[in-house]
C-alpha positions as CSV (number, residue, x, y, z in Angstrom):
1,X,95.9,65.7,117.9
2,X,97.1,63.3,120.5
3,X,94.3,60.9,121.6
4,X,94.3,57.6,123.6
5,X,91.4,55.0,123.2
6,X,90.6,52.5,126.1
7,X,88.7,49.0,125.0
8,X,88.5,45.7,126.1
9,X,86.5,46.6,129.5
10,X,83.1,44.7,130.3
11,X,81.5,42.7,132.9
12,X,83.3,39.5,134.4
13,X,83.1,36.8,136.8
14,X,85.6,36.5,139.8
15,X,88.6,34.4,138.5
16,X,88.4,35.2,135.5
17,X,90.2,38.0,132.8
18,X,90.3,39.9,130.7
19,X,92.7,42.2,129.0
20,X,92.6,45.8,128.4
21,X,94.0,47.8,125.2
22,X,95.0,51.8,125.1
23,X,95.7,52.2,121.4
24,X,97.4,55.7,121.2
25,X,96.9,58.4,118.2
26,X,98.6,61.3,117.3
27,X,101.6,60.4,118.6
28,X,104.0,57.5,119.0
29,X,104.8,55.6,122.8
30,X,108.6,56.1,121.4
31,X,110.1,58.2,124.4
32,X,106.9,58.1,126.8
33,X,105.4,56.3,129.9
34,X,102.3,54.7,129.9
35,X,99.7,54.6,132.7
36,X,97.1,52.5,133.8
37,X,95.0,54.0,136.6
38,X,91.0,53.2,137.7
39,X,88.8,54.8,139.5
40,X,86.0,52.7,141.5
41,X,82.8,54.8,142.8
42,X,83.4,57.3,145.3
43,X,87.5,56.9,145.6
44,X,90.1,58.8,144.6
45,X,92.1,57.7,141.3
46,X,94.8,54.5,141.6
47,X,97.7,53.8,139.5
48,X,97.7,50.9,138.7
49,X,100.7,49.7,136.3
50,X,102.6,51.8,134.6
51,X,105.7,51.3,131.4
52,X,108.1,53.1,130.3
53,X,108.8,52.8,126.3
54,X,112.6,53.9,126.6
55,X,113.8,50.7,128.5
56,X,110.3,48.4,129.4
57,X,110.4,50.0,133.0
58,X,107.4,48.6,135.0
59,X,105.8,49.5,137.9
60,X,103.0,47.9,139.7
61,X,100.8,48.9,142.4
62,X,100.6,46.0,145.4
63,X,96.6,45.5,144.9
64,X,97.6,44.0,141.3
65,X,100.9,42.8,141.6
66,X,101.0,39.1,140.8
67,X,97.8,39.0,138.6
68,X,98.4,41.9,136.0
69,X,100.8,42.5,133.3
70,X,101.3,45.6,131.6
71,X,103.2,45.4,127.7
72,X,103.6,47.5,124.9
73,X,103.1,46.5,121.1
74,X,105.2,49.5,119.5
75,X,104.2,48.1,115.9
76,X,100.3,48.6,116.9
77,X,100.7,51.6,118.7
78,X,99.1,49.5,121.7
79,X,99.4,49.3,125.2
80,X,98.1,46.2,127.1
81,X,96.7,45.6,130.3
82,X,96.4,41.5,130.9
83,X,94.1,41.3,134.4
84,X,94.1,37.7,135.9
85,X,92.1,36.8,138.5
86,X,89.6,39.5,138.7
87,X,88.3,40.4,142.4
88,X,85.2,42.5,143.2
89,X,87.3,45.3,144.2
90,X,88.9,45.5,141.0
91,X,85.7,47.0,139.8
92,X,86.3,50.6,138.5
93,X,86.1,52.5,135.4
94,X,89.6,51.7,133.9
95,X,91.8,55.0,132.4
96,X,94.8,54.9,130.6
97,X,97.6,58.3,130.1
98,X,100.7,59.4,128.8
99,X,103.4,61.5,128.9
100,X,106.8,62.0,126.9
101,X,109.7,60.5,129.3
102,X,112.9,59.4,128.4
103,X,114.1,59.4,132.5
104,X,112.7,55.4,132.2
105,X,111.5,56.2,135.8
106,X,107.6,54.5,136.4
107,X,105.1,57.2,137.2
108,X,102.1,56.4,139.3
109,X,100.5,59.7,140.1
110,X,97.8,60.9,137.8
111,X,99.2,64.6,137.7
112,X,102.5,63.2,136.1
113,X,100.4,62.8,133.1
114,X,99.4,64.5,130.3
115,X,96.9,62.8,127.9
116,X,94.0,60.8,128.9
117,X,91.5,58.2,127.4
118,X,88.2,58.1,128.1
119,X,88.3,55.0,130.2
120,X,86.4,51.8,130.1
121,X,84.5,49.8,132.7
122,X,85.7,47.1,134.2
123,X,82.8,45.1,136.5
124,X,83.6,41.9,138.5
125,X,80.3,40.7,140.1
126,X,78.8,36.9,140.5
């Protein structure tokens, strides 16, 4: 069965990072894209970064761009999510998906995907 696990979410200080890790199972990222997307109280799902695993295709949303970094270790089976600079209204509950691609063409929209994690929380609050 194909799962993805979220971890690496907690609760942070403005300025500072942390990184996030969607480790998938059942399946390799050989062939798929890769999303991050979060989901704050009350809003509607954002993608945030996204990779594809064919040719390292990125895509990031203009909210993060400049202080995160999404990367793939195909060894571990791992996505990463690096978050610099953490802001308040980064705070959200933090998702990551997949779905088999070999276009190499970023996907942003939450319907393009097919497996989920369960998401972890991210909190930025002095």
């Amino acid at each position: 069965e194909a799962q993805l696990v979220e971890s690496g979410g907690g609760l942070v200080q403005p300025g500072d990072s942390l990184t996030l890790s969607c480790r998938a199972s059942g399946f390799t990222f050989d062939g798929y894209a890769i999303g991050w997307f979060r989901q704050a109280p009350g809003k509607e799902p954002e993608g945030v970064s996204c990779i594809t695993t064919s040719d390292g295709n990125t895509y990031y949303v203009d909210a993060i761009r400049g202080r995160f970094t999404i990367s793939i270790d195909n060894a571990r089976n791992t996505v990463y999510l690096q978050m610099n600079s953490l802001k308040p209204e980064d705070t959200a509950v933090y998702y990551c998906a997949g779905v088999a691609d070999l276009t190499g063409r970023p996907k942003s929209s939450p319907s393009d995907y097919d497996y989920w994690g369960q998401g972890t929380q991210v909190t930025v609050s002095s």
